[in-house]
Every structure is written in structure tokens, then in C-alpha cells.
C-alpha positions as CSV (number, residue, x, y, z in Angstrom):
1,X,-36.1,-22.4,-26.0
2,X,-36.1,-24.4,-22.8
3,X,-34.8,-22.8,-19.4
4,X,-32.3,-23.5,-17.2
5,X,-31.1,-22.3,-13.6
6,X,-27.7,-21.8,-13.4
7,X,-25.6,-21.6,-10.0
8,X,-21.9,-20.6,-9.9
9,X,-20.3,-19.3,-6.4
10,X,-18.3,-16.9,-8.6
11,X,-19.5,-14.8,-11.9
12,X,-18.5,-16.5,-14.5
13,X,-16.2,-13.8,-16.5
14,X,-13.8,-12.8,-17.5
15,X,-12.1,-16.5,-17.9
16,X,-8.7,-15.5,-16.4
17,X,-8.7,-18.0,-13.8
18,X,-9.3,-21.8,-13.6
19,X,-12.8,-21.9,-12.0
20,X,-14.1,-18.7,-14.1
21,X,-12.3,-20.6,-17.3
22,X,-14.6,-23.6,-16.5
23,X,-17.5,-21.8,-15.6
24,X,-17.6,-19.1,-18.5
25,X,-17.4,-21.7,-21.2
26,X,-20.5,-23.8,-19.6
27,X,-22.3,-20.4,-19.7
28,X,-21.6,-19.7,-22.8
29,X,-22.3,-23.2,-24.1
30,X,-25.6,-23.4,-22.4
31,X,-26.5,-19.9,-23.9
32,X,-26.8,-21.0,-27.2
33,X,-29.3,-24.5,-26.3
34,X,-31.1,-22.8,-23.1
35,X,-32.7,-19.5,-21.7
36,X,-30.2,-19.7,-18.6
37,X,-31.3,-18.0,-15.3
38,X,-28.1,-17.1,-13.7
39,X,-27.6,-16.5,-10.1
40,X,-24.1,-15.5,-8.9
41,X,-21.6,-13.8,-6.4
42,X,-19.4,-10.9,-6.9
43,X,-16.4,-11.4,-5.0
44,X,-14.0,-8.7,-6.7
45,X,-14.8,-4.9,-7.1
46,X,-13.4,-4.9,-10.4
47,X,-15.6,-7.7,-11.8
48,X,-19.0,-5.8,-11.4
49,X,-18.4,-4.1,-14.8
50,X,-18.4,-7.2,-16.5
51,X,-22.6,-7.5,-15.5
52,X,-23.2,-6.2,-19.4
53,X,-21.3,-9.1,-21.1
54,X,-22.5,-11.8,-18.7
55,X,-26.2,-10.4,-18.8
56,X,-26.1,-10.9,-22.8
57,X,-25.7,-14.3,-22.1
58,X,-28.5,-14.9,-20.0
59,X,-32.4,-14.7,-19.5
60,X,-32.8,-13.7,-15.3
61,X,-29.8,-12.9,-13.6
62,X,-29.0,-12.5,-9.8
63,X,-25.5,-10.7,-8.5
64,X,-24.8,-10.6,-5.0
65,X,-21.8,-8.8,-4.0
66,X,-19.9,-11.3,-1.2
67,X,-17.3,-9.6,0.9
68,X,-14.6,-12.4,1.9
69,X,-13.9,-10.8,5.2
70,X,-17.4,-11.0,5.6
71,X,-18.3,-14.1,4.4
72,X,-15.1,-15.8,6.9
73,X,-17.3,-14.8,9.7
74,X,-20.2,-15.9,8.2
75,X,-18.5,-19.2,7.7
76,X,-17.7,-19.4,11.4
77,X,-21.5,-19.7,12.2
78,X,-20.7,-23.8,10.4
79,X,-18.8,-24.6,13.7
80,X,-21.8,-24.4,16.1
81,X,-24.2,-26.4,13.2
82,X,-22.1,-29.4,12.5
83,X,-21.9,-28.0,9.1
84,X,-19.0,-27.5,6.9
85,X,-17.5,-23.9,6.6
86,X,-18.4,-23.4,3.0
87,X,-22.0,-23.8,2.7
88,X,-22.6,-20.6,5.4
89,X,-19.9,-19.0,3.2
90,X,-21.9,-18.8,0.5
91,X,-25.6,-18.1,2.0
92,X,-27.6,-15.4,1.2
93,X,-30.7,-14.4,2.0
94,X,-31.6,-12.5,-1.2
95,X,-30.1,-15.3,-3.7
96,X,-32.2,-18.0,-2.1
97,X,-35.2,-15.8,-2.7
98,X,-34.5,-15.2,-6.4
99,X,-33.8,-19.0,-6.3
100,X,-37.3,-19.5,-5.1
101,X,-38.8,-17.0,-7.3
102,X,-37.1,-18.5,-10.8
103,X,-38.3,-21.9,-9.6
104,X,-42.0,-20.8,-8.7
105,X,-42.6,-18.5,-12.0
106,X,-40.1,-20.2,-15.1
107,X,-40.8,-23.2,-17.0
108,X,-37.0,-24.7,-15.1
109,X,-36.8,-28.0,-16.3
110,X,-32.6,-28.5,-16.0
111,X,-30.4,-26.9,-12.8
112,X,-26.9,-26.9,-13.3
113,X,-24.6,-26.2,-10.4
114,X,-21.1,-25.1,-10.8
115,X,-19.2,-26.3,-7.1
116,X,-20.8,-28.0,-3.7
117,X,-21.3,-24.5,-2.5
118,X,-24.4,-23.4,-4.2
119,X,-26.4,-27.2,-4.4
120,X,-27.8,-25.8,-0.8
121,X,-30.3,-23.2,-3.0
122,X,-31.8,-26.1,-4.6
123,X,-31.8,-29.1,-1.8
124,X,-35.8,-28.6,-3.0
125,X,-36.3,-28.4,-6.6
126,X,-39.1,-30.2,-7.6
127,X,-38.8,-32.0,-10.8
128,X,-36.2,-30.4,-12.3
129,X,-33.4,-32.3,-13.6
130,X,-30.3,-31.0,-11.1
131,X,-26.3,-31.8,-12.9
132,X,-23.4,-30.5,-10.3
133,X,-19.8,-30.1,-11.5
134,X,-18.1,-30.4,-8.4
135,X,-15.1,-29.3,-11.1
136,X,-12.8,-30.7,-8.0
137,X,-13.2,-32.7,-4.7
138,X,-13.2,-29.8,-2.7
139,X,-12.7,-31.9,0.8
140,X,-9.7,-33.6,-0.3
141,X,-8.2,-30.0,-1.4
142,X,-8.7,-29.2,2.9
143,X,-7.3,-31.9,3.9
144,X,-4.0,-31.9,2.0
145,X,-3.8,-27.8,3.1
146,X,-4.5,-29.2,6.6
147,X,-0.7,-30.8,6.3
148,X,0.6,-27.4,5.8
149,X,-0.4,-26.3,8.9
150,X,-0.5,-26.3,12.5
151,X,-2.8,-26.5,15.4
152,X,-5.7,-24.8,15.6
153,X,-5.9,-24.5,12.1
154,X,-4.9,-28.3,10.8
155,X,-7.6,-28.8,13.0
156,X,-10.1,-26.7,11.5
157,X,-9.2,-27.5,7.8
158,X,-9.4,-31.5,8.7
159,X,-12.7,-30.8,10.1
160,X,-14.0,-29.1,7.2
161,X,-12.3,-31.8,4.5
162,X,-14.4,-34.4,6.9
163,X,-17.9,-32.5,6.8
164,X,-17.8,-31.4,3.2
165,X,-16.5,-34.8,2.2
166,X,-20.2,-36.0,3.7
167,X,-22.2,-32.9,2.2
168,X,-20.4,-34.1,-1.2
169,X,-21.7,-37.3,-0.9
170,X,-25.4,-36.4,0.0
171,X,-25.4,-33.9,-3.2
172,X,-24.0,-36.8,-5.5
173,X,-27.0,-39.1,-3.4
174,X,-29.7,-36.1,-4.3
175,X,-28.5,-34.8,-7.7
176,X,-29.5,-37.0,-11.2
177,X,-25.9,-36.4,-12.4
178,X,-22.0,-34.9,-11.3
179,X,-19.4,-34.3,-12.9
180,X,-15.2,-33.5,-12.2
181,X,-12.9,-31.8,-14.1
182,X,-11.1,-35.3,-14.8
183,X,-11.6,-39.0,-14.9
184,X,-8.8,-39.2,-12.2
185,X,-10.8,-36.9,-10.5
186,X,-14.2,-38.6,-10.6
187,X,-12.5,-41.9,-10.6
188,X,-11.6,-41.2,-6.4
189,X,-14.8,-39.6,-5.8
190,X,-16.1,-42.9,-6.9
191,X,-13.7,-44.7,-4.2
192,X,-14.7,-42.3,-1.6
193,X,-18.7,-42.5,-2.6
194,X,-19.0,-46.2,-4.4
195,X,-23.0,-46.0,-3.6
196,X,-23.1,-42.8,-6.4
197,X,-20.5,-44.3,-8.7
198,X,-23.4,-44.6,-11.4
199,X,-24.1,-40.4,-11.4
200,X,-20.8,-39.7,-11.7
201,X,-18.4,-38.4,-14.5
202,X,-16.1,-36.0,-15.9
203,X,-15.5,-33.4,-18.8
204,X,-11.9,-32.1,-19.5
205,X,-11.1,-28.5,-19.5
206,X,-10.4,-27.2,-23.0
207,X,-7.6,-24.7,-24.6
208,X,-8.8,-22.1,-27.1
209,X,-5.7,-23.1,-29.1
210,X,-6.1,-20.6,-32.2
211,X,-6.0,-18.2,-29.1
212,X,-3.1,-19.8,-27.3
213,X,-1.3,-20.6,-30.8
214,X,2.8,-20.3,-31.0
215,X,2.4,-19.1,-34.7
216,X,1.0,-15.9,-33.2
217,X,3.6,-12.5,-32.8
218,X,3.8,-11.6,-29.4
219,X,6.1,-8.3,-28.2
220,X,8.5,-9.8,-26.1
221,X,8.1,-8.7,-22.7
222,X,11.3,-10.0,-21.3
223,X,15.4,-8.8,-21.8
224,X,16.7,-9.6,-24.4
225,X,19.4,-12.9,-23.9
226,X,18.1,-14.0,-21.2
227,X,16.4,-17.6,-20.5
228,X,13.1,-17.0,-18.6
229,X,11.2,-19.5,-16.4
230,X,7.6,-18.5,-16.4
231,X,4.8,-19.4,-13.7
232,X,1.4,-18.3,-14.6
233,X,-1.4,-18.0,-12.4
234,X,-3.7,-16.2,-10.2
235,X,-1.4,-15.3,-7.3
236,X,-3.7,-15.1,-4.0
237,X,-4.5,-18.4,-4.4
238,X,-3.1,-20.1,-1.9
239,X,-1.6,-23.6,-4.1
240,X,-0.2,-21.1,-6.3
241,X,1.5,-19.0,-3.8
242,X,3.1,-22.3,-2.1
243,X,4.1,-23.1,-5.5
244,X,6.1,-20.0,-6.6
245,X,7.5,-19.6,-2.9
246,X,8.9,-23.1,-2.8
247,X,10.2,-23.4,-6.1
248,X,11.9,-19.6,-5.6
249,X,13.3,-20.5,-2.5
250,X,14.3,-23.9,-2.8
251,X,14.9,-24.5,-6.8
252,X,15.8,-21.4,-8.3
253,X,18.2,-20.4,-6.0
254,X,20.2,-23.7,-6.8
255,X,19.6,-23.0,-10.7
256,X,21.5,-19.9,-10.3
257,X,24.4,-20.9,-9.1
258,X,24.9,-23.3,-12.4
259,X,23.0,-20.7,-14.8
260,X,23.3,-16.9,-12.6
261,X,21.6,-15.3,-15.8
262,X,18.5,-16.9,-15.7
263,X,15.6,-15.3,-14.6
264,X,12.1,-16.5,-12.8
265,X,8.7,-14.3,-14.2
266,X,5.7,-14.9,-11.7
267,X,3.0,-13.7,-14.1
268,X,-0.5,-13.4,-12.5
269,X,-3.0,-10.6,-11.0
270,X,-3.5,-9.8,-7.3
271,X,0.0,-11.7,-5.6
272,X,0.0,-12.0,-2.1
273,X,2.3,-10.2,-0.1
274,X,4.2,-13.5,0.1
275,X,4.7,-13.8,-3.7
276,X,5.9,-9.8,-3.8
277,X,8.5,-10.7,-1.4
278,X,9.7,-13.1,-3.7
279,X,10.7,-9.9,-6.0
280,X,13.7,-8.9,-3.4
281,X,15.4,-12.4,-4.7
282,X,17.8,-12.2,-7.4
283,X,16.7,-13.3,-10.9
284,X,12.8,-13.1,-10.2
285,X,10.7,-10.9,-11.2
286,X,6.5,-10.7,-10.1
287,X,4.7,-8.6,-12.9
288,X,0.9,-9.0,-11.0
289,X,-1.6,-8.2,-13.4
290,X,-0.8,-8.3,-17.0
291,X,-3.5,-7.4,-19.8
292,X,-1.8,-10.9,-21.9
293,X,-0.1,-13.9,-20.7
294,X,0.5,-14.9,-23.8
295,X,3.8,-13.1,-25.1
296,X,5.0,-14.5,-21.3
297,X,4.5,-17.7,-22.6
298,X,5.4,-17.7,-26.2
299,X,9.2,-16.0,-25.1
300,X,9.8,-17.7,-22.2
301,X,12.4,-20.3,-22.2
302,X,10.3,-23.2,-20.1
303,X,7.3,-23.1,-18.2
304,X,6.9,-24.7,-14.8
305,X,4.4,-25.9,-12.4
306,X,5.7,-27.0,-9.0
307,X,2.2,-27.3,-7.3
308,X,2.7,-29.3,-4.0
309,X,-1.1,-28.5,-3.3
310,X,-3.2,-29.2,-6.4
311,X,-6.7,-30.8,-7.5
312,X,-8.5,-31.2,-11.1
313,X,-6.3,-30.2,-14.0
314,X,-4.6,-26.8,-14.0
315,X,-5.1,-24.3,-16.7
316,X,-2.0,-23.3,-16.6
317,X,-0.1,-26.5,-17.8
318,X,-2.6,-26.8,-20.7
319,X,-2.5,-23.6,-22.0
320,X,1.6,-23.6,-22.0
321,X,1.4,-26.9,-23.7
322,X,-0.9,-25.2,-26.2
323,X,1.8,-22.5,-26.7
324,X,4.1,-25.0,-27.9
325,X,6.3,-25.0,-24.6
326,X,7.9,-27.4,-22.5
327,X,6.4,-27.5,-18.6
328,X,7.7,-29.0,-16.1
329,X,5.4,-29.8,-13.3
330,X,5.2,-31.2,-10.4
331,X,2.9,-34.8,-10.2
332,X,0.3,-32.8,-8.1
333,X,-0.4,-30.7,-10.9
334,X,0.0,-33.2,-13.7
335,X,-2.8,-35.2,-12.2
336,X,-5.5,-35.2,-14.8
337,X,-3.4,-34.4,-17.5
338,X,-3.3,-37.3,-19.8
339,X,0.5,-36.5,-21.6
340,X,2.9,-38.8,-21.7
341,X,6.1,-37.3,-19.3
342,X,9.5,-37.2,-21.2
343,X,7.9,-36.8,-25.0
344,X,5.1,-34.0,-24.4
345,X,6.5,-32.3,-20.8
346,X,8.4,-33.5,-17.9
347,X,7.1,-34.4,-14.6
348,X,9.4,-33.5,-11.6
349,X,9.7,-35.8,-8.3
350,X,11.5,-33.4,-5.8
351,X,14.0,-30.0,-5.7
352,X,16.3,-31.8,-7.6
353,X,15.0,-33.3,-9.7
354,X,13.2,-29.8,-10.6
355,X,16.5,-28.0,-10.7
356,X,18.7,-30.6,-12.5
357,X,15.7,-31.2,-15.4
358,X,15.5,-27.4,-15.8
359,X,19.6,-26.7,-16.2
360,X,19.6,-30.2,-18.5
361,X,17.3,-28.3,-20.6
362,X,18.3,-25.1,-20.6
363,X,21.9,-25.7,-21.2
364,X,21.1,-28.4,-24.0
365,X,18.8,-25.7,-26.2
366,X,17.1,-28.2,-28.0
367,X,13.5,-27.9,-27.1
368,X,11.2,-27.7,-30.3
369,X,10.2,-31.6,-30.8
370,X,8.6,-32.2,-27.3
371,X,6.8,-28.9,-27.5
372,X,5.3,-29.8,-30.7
373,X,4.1,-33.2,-28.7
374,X,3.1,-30.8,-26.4
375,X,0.7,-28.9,-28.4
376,X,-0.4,-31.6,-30.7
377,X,-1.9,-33.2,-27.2
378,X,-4.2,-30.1,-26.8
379,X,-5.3,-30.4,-29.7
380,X,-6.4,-34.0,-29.9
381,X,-7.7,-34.2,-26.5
382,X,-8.4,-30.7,-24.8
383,X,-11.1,-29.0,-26.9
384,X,-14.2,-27.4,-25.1
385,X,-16.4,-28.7,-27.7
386,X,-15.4,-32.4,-26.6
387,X,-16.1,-32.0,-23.1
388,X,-19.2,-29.5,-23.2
389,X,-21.0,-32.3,-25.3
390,X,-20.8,-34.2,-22.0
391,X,-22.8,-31.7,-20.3
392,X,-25.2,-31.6,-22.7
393,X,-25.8,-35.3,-22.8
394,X,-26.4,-35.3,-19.0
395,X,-28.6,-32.0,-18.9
396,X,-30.6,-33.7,-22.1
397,X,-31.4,-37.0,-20.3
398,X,-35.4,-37.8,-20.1
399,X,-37.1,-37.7,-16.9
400,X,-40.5,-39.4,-15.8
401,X,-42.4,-36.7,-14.1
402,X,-45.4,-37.4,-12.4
403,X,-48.8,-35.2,-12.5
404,X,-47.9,-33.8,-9.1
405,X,-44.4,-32.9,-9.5
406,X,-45.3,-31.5,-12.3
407,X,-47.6,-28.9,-10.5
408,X,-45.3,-25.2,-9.4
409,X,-43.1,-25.9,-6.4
410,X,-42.3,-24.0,-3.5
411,X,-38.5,-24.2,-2.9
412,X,-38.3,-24.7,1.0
413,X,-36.5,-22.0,2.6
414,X,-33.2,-23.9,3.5
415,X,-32.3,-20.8,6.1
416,X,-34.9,-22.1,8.2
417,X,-33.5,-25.8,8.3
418,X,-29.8,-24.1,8.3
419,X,-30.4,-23.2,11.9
420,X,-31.6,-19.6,10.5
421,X,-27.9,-18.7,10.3
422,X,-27.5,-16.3,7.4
């Protein structure tokens, strides 16, 4: 069985949020064509007892525990390098030398890299064959949080949109192959980087849809009589926080006074203290962690996606479509999607058009044809099987390698030309 490194800034399990979604069904694809060599942060406490299910996956494996507080700090050293903030982020010492060691004694012929974060552990691979998902363009996600703020920090996060932007582009310049997590996607990383437009495409997301299927029984989690909204998600993330807080504040409140019985579930593990606040509002209700999202789905009335901050395709509007529900979303985080708004979901402009879509619907109670559309989408053009061939392709491609890059390379220490600043 051939070998392949495998990069992710973030173990990949369990899939309970979009990047871990992505990167757990790559893993698990590879697995079964590749010995894969995974290296790997730790970033929660609670995922280091997952290490026996990934590990059965893999050949090597590297987990470093990363601290955010620390790593913020550590990220702070990028302002004195003319680096972006992410790639000292994600430095280690110890990763780069299992890096180095994989390289030196495996038979690696294919690198995969999951995000821009981890290509610096392989700016030096030898002949291997490198493939990054960039999954989103990370740069242009700083720049439109940049608009949320104010000084210093619109300044910092325009800076960092502006380096990274450039680091993107020298990846895409150095890697055979990259990939996004939609053609709308890679289609504007093409416009920003038209020299690379030839290394770059996309593979959809998929839906486990005999997991997310409506003819399931699910307990119903909700009171009984009541029309729900649902929002599912993980809630420290920061697009998903803006999300629930502006559609809680500024939508719901104005759905009440026409409907004052229905209720607002934020369904999702680890909500900011922004997101619990939301709890002291009438109507809404923030569960945090649940074991299930899907009998939060299945009984809610309408699911809803006002991102205002959004890149790639969100998980979250697939897998509701897949439970046979209407969502209505916001254009920020229907971008990617390919549905067609008004037969398989709805796509809402502003506050009210949010509000008056949502009381339209609720009040008309005829809602079974366009979630029908809605899951017979998913299952024409959303399955991981689809979209991991894609990989495979790329990761498959022949390469010319001389005599000399096939002798063992050294991977050069990248510290060193880092300006040491691990």
C-alpha cells in the first residue's frame, strides 16, 4: 500500500463541525487506498480520547496539544516577520520534526494538506506529489471580519487577510494541485490568483443522508404545539455567534410580535457567553452541547441560517436540507450551495425579508413539497463519494521524478528561515 503524509491543523474527529466534517471523511477515504501518516493538533481537552479511533485509521501519527491562549501569543511573533498571524499559530517545534522524520524514513510519495496553515511543514518536500484543500479562502474570511470591527483590530485583521492572501498564492505557486470546498469558491481564488488557475479545483461537502434521513424516529426534544426555529452549529465560532445574535435580536424579536408562541432553539456545543445571553430573551432557548442534532432537526418547524460572515458551503444548510426541512438562509451562507431558492429553500436579503418569509411560512403550514426538493438535491449532488473521487484523481496523477529527487530528502528546517520564532 502506498503512503501518504497527512496535515490537518485540527484532529480530524469526531465530524461535529464543518472543518472536522471535511477533514474526517478525507481521512477516512484515504485510509482505505493509502498507509496515511497523520500529523495533527489537539485544540480541545475533550478530543484527546478520540486518539484510539483516529489511530485505527492511520500508519504514524503525531498529536500536539495547542493551547489557543497560547498559540495567540505565539501568533503575535507574525507582526515583527511580515508574516501572516496564522502560520506562527500553528508552529511547532516537535511536529516539524516528525514531519522531517516521516519524509526522511517512509516511502511518501503523495502529501495532502488540509488548510494554508500546515503547507509551512512541507515548503521542502522533495518529490512528493503535495495536494492542499484550502477548504475556504481563509484571507477573504479576515477581511470581511475586519468590517465588523474597529481600530486596532480592523487593522490587524486587514493586515492578516492581505499577507495570507499572498502566502495562499505562493502555496497554490508551489503545490501540484488545490482544492476549495466549492466551485464558487475556487472560481474567486482563480480571480485573485489567475497565474495558478490551472492547479486549482473544488470537491463539494457531502451529507450522510441515510444518517440525516426524515424517515428516521427521533424523540422530540421540543414542547409540544409549539413552532420551533432551529440554528445548528458550533457556537464559539465567531460567524455563527454573529449569526444567532443578529437574527435573535433583530428578527425574532419582530416574529414574535405576529407569532408570540414561537420559539428560537440555538443547538450547538461550547456557546460563547454572547450566545448564552441570548437565553434571557423571550422564546429562545441555547441547549450547548447535545449528544444528536438530529431530533432538533427533524421536529423543528424551519431551519435558518442568517450568516452575515460566511465562506465555503456550510454544513449546516446541507444536512437540514437532507432532513427534509425548509432553511432559510442568508446569501452569505448559500454561497456554494447549488439549490434553486423558492423550490428547494429560501434565500433571505435583509431583517425583513427574514422575518416576513418565516411568519409567511409558518402561518401558511404547508411545507412538505419544497423540503422534498430539498432533500432530493442532497441526494443528487452532495454525496462524499462524488467529491472524494476528486481527491483521489489529483493525489493519483503521475509524476516525472528524476534520479536525484528520487534519492531521501532532508526537509529543511523552516524554523530557521521563520526567523527562529517558534
Amino acid at each position: 500500500m502506498q503512503e501518504l503524509l497527512y496535515l490537518v491543523h485540527r484532529i480530524p474527529f469526531p465530524p461535529d463541525k464543518g472543518d472536522k466534517i471535511r477533514s474526517y471523511h478525507l481521512l477516512k477515504h484515504l485510509s482505505r487506498h493509502y498507509r496515511v501518516h497523520l500529523g495533527t493538533f489537539i485544540d480541545d481537552e475533550k478530543d484527546w480520547s478520540h486518539l484510539p479511533k483516529v489511530k485505527d485509521l492511520c500508519g504514524e501519527t503525531c498529536f500536539v496539544n495547542l493551547s489557543p491562549k497560547a498559540a495567540r501569543l505565539r501568533s503575535l511573533g507574525g507582526l515583527f516577520l511580515q508574516q501572516p498571524l496564522t502560520l506562527p499559530y500553528y508552529r511547532d517545534r516537535s511536529l516539524q520534526a516528525w514531519v522531517n522524520s516521516v519524509l526522511e524514513t517512509r516511502s511518501v510519495r503523495n502529501i495532502l494538506v488540509f488548510s494554508s496553515g500546515m503547507a509551512q511543514y512541507v515548503s521542502h518536500a522533495g518529490p512528493a506529489r503535495r495536494v492542499i484543500d484550502f477548504v475556504d479562502i481563509d484571507s477573504d474570511k479576515w477581511m470581511q471580519y475586519a468590517a465588523t470591527k474597529s481600530w486596532p483590530m480592523d487593522w490587524i485583521y486587514r493586515r492578516e487577510s492581505r499577507l495570507l492572501l499572498s502566502y495562499e498564492k505562493r502555496v497554490a505557486r508551489e503545490f501540484d494541485a488545490a482544492t476549495f470546498v466549492s466551485e464558487a469558491e475556487a472560481d474567486l481564488f482563480k480571480r485573485l490568483a489567475p497565474e495558478v488557475a490551472t492547479k486549482v479545483t473544488y470537491f463539494n461537502n457531502g451529507v450522510d443522508a441515510d444518517y440525516f434521513s426524515p424517515q428516521n424516529i427521533y424523540p422530540n426534544p421540543y414542547a409540544t404545539g409549539t413552532d420551533t426555529l432551529v440554528f445548528t452549529g458550533a457556537m464559539d465560532y465567531w460567524a455563527n455567534v454573529d449569526a444567532v445574535d443578529w437574527f435573535a435580536r433583530s428578527i425574532f424579536s419582530a416574529i414574535r410580535v405576529h407569532l408570540p408562541n414561537v420559539e428560537f432553539h440555538i443547538v450547538g456545543a461550547r456557546p460563547a457567553a454572547r450566545v448564552m445571553a441570548l437565553s434571557a430573551l423571550p422564546g429562545i432557548t441555547v441547549t450547548g452541547s447535545v449528544p444528536d442534532i438530529r431530533p432538533y432537526l427533524a421536529h423543528a418547524s424551519l431551519a435558518v441560517a442568517p450568516l452575515r460572515i460566511a465562506r465555503g458551503i456550510q454544513n449546516k444548510v446541507l444536512e437540514a436540507m437532507a432532513m427534509a426541512k425548509i432553511v432559510i438562509a442568508s446569501p452569505q451562507a448559500m454561497e456554494g450551495i447549488c439549490a434553486v431558492s423558492g423550490q428547494e429553500l429560501l434565500v433571505a436579503d435583509n431583517e425583513d425579508d427574514f422575518a416576513h418569509q418565516i411568519i409567511t411560512l409558518l402561518q401558511s403550514k404547508s411545507r412538505r413539497t419544497m423540503g422534498r426538493a430539498a432533500r432530493a438535491r442532497v441526494l443528487k449532488d452532495y454525496s462524499w463519494e462524488k467529491g472524494l473521487a476528486r481527491v483521489e484523481a489529483l493525489l493519483s496523477q503521475p509524476q516525472v521524478i528524476s534520479a536525484d529527487e528520487a534519492r531521501p530528502h532532508v526537509l529543511q528546517n523552516h524554523f530557521k528561515s521563520a526567523g527562529d520564532a517558534a
